[in-house]
FIDOZA-103480 format. One record per residue (C-alpha): x, y, z; residue in one letter. Coordinates in steps of 0.5 Angstrom, whole numbers, padded with zeros to 4 digits. Layout:
BEGIN
+-------+-------+-------+------+
!    c1 !    c2 !    c3 ! type !
+-------+-------+-------+------+
!     X !     Y !     Z !    A !
...
+-------+-------+-------+------+
This chain:
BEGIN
+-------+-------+-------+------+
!    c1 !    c2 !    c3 ! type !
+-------+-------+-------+------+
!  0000 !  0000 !  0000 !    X !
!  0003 !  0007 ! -0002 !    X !
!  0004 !  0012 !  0004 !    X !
!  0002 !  0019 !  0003 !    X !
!  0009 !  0022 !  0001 !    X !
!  0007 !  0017 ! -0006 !    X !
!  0001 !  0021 ! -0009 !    X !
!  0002 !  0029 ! -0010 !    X !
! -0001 !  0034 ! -0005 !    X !
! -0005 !  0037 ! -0010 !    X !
! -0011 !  0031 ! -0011 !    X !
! -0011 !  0028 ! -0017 !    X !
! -0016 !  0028 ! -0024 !    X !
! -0018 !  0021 ! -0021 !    X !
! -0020 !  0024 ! -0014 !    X !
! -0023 !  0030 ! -0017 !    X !
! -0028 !  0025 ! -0021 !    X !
! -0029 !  0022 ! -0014 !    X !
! -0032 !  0028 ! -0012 !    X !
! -0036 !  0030 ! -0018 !    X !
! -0039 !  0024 ! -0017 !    X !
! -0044 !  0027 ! -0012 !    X !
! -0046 !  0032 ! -0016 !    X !
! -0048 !  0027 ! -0022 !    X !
! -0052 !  0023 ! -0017 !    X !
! -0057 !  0029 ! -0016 !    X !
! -0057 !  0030 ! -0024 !    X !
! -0058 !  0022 ! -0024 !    X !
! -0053 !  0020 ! -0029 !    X !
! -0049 !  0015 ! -0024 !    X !
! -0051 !  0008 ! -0026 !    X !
! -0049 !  0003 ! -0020 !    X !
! -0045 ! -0003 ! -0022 !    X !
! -0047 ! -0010 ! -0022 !    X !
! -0046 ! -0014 ! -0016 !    X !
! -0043 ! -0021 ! -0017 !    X !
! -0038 ! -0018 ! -0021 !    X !
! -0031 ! -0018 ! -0021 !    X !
! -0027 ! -0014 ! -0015 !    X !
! -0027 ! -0006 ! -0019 !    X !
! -0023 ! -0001 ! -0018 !    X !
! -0023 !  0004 ! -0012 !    X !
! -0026 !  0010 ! -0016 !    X !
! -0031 !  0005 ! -0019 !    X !
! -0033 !  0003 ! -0012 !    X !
! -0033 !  0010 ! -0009 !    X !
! -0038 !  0012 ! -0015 !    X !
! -0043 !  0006 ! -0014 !    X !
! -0043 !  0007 ! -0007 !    X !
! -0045 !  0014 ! -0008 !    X !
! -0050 !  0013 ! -0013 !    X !
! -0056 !  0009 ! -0008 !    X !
! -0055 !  0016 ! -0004 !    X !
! -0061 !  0019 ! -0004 !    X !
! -0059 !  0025 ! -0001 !    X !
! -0055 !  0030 ! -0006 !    X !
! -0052 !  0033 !  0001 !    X !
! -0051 !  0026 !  0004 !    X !
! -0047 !  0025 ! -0003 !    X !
! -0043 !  0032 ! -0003 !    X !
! -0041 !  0030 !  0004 !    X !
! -0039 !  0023 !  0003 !    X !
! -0035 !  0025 ! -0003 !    X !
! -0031 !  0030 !  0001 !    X !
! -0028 !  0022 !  0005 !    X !
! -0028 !  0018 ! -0001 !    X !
! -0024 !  0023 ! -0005 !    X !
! -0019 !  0024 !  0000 !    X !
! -0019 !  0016 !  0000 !    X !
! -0018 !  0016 ! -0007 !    X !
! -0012 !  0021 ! -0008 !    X !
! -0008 !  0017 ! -0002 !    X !
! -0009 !  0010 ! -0005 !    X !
! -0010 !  0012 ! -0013 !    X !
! -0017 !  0010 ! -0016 !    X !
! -0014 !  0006 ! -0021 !    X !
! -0013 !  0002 ! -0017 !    X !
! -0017 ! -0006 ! -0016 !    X !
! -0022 ! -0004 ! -0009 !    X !
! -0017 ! -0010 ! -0006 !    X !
! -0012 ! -0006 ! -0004 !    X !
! -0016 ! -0004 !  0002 !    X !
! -0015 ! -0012 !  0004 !    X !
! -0009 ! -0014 !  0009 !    X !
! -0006 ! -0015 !  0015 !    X !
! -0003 ! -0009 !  0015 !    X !
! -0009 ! -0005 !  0012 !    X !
! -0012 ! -0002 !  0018 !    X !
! -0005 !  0001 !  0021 !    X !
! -0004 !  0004 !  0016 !    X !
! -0011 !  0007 !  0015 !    X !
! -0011 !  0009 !  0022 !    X !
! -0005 !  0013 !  0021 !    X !
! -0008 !  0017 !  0015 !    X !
! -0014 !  0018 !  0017 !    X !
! -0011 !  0022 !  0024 !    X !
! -0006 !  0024 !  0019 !    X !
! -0012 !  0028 !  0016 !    X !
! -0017 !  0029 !  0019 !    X !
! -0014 !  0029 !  0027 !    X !
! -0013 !  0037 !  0028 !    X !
! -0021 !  0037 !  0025 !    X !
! -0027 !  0038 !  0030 !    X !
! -0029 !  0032 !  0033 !    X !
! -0035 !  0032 !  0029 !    X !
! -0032 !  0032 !  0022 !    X !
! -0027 !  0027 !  0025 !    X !
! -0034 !  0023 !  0026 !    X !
! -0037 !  0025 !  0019 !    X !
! -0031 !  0021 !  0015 !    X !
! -0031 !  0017 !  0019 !    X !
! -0038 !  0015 !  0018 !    X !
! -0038 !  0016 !  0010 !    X !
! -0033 !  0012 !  0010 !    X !
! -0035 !  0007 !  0014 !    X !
! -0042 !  0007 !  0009 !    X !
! -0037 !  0006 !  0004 !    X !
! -0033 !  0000 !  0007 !    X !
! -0040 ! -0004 !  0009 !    X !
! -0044 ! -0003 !  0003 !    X !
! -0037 ! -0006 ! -0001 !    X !
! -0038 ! -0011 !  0004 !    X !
! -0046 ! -0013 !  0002 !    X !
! -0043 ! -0012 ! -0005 !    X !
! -0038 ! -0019 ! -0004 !    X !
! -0032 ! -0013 ! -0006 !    X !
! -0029 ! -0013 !  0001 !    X !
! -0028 ! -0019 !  0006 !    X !
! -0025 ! -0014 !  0012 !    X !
! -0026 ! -0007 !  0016 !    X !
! -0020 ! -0003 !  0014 !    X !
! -0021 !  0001 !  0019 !    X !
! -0023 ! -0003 !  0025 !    X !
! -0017 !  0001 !  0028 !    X !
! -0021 !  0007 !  0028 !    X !
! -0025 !  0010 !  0034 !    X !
! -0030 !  0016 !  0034 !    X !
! -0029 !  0021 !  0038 !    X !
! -0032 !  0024 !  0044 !    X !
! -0036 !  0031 !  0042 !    X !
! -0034 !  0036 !  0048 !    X !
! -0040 !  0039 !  0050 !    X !
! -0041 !  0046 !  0048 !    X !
! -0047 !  0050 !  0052 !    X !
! -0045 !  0057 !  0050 !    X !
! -0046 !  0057 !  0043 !    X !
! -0052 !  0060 !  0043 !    X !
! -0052 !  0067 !  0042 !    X !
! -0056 !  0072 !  0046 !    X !
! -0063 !  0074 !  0043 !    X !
! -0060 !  0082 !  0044 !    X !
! -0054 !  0080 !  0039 !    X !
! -0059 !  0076 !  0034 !    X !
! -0063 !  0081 !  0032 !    X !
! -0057 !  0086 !  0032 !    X !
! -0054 !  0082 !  0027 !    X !
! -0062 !  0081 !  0023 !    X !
! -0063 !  0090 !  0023 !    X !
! -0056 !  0091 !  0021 !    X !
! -0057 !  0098 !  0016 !    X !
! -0051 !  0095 !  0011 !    X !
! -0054 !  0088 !  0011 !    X !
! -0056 !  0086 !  0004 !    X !
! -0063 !  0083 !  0002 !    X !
! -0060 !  0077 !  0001 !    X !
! -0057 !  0076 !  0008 !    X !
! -0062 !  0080 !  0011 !    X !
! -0068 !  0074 !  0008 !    X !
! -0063 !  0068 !  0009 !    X !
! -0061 !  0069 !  0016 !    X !
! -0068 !  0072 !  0018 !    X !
! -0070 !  0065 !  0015 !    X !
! -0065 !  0061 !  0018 !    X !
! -0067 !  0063 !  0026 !    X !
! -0074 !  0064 !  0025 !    X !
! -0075 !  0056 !  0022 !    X !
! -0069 !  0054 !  0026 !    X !
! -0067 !  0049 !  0019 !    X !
! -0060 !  0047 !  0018 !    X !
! -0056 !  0052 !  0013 !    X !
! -0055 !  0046 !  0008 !    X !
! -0063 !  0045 !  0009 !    X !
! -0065 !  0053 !  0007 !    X !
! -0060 !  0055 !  0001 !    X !
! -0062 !  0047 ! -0002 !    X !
! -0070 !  0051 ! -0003 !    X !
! -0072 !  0053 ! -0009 !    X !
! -0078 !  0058 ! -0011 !    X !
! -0083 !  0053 ! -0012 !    X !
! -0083 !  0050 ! -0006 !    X !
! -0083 !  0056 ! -0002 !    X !
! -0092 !  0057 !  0000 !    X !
! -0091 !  0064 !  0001 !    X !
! -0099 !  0064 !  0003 !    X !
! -0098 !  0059 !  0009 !    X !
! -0091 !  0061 !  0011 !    X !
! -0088 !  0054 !  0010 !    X !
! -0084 !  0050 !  0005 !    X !
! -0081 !  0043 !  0004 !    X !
! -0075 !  0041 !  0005 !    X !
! -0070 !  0036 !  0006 !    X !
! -0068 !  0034 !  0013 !    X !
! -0062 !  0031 !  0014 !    X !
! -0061 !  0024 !  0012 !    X !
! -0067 !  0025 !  0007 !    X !
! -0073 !  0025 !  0011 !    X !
! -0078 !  0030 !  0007 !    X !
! -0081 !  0035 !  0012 !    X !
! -0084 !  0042 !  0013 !    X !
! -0080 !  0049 !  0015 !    X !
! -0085 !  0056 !  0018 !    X !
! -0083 !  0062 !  0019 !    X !
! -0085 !  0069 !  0022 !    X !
! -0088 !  0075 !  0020 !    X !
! -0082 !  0078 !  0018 !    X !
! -0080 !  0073 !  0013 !    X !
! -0086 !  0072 !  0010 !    X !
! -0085 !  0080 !  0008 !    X !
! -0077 !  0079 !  0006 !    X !
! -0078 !  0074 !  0002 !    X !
! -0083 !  0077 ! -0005 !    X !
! -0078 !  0082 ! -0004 !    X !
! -0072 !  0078 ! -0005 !    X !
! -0076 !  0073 ! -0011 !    X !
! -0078 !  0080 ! -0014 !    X !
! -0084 !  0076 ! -0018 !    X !
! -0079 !  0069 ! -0020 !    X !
! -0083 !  0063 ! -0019 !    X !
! -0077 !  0057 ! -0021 !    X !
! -0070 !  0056 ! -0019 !    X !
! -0066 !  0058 ! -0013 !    X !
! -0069 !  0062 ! -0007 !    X !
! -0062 !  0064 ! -0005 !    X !
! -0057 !  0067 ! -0012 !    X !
! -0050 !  0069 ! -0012 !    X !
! -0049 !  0077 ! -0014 !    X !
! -0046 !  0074 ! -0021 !    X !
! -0047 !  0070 ! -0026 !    X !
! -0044 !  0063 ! -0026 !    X !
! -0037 !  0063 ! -0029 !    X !
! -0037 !  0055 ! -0029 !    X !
! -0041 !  0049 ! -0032 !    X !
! -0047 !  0048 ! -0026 !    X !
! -0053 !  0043 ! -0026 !    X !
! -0059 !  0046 ! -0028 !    X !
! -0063 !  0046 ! -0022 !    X !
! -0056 !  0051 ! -0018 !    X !
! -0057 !  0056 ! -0023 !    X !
! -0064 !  0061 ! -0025 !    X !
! -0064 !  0060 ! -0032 !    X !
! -0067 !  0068 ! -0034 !    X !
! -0060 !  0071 ! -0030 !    X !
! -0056 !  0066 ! -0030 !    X !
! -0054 !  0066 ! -0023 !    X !
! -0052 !  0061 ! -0019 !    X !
! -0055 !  0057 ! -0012 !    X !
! -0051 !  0061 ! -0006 !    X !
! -0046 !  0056 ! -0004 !    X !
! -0046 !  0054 !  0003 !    X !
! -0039 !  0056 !  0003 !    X !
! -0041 !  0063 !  0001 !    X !
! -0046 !  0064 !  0007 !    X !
! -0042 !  0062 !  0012 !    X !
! -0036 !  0066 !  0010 !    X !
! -0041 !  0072 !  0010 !    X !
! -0044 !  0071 !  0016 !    X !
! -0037 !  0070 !  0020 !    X !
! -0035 !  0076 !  0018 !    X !
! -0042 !  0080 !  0020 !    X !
! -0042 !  0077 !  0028 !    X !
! -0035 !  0077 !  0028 !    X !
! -0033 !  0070 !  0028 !    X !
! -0040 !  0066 !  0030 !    X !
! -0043 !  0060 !  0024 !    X !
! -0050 !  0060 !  0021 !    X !
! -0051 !  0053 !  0025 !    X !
! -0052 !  0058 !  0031 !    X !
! -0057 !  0061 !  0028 !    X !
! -0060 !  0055 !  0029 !    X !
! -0057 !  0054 !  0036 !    X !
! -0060 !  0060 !  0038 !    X !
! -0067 !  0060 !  0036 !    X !
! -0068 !  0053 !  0039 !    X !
! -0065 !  0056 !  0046 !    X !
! -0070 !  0061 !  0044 !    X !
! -0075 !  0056 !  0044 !    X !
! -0074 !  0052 !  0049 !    X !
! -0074 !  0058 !  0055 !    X !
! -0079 !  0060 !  0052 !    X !
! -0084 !  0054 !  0055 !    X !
! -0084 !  0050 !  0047 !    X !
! -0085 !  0042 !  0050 !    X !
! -0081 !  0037 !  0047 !    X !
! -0086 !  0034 !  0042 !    X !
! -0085 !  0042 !  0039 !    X !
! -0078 !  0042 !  0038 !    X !
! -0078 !  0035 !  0035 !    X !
! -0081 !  0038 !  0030 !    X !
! -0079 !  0045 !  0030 !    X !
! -0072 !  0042 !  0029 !    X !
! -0072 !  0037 !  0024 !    X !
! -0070 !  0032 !  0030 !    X !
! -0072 !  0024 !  0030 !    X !
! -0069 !  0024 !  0037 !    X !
! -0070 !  0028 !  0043 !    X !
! -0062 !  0025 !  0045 !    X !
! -0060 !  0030 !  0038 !    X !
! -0065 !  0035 !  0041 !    X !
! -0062 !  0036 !  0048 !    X !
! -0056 !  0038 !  0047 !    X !
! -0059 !  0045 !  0043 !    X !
! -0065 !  0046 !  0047 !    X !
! -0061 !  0048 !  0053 !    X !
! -0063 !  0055 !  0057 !    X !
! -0058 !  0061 !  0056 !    X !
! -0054 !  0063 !  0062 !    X !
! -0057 !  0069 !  0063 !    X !
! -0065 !  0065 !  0062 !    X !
! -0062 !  0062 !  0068 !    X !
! -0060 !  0067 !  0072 !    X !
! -0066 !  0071 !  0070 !    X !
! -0070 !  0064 !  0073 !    X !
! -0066 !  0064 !  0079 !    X !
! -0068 !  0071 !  0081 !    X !
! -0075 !  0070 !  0081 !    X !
! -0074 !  0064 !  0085 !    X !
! -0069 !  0068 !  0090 !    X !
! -0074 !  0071 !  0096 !    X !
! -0069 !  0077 !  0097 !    X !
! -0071 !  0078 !  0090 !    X !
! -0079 !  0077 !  0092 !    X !
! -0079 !  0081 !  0099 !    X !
! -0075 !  0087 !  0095 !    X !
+-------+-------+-------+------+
């Protein structure tokens, strides 16, 4: 097996088709290989796989790990070279040299694509052993100050240089509570206007529903100004390079805003914050607000109350607020 100094920083036509094969999933031109068949190469296995996602952000995620793998192994290369004694090792070792300074929860996402990948291989009678059965997922640190304080939200909301885009995006975001992913992937015609909801597609595929308020349902109209199909939330500028037909508004010729633009813009508005803590934060909201769990199950998209628990925690200073109601210094002054 090759070590990582064999292949060049830079990943190679081969990897890059791994990742391209996430956007042809959604465009519906991948057609998974037939089982039974003789042991394929590492990038025709990596395509067959992400071809049965139904989920196109599922498929550009998992990408992301397979490509890695790709570039370190070589695609060319018989899926076999993931078999051996030595295997798990030297997986082990690439994937912390990878991914080890990452978040723990981007070290868990690979690790969970690629566990995917390697299970379905497999069912396929690809793969006989688990080549990363050295690996460990990692405990996730809990973080109870991401929240951001209701003050600080709206500060970010009505800022007087905020353009529409951002102003409807991130007003969107915190009101429904839907992950960033969830509300950019929106396109017009799934927008009920009327009703102040829309369709989505949650994390891991499941089809559900988002609603927002007031001061959304106003901002909305404005940014589609009368467009009816394509995407909700568009680029400043035309698309330089080839896109799928359903990123880009075929009368302008913009492109879907990526989630990368989003966030970089949201980052340098709050002075460092994620757009997932719009999400945290409205959740946090809700809850000290009195939603009861059976409303935030659905106000976030969650199938368990274990995912939930650890968004819809009181704000520290909900908390301190709580406590002076409660102290009988505060009551008998």
């Amino acid at each position: 097996m090759p070590t990582r100094g064999n292949v060049p920083a830079a990943r190679g036509r081969l990897a890059v088709d791994i990742c391209d094969s996430a956007r042809k999933v959604a465009m519906g031109t991948i057609l998974r290989l037939e089982t039974g068949t003789a042991v394929p190469t590492l990038g025709q296995a990596c395509e067959a796989f992400l071809a049965g996602l139904a989920n196109p952000n599922t498929a550009r995620s998992y990408a992301t790990a397979l490509g890695a793998l790709a570039d370190w192994l070589g695609a060319h290369r018989p899926l076999s070279v993931l078999e051996g004694e030595r295997v798990p090792d030297r997986a082990a070792s690439w994937f912390t040299a990878t991914w080890g300074p990452a978040a723990p929860a981007t070290f868990n996402a690979r690790l969970n694509a690629l566990s995917a990948a390697a299970n379905f291989w497999r069912e396929q009678g690809w793969l006989s052993g688990d080549p990363l059965v050295r690996i460990r997922r990692r405990a996730r640190t809990p973080d109870r100050t991401r929240a951001l304080d209701r003050a600080e939200v709206e500060r970010l909301l009505t800022a007087e240089h905020l353009g529409l885009r951002e102003r409807t995006l991130w007003r969107l975001l915190y009101e429904s509570a839907a992950r960033a992913a969830e509300v950019l992937s929106l396109d017009a015609d799934e927008l009920d206007l009327a009703n102040r909801r829309a369709r989505v597609r949650r994390k891991g595929g499941a089809a559900d529903v988002i609603t927002w308020r007031t001061a959304t349902a106003r901002l909305l109209p404005r940014l589609l100004a009368g467009r009816t199909s394509g995407p909700v939330f568009l680029t400043g500028r035309r698309a330089r390079v080839e896109l799928a037909p359903v990123d880009l508004d075929v009368a302008t010729g913009r492109a879907r805003l990526s989630y990368r633009r989003a966030a970089e813009l949201f980052a340098r508005a709050s002075g460092g914050a994620s757009l997932h803590q719009l999400r945290h934060s409205a959740l946090t909201h809700a809850a000290e607000d009195g939603a009861n769990t059976a409303v935030l199950l659905s106000y976030s998209g969650h199938a368990s109350v274990a995912s939930l628990a650890r968004y819809a925690r009181v704000s520290a200073e909900a908390l301190a607020a709580w406590q002076s109601q409660r102290d009988p210094a505060t009551r008998k002054r």
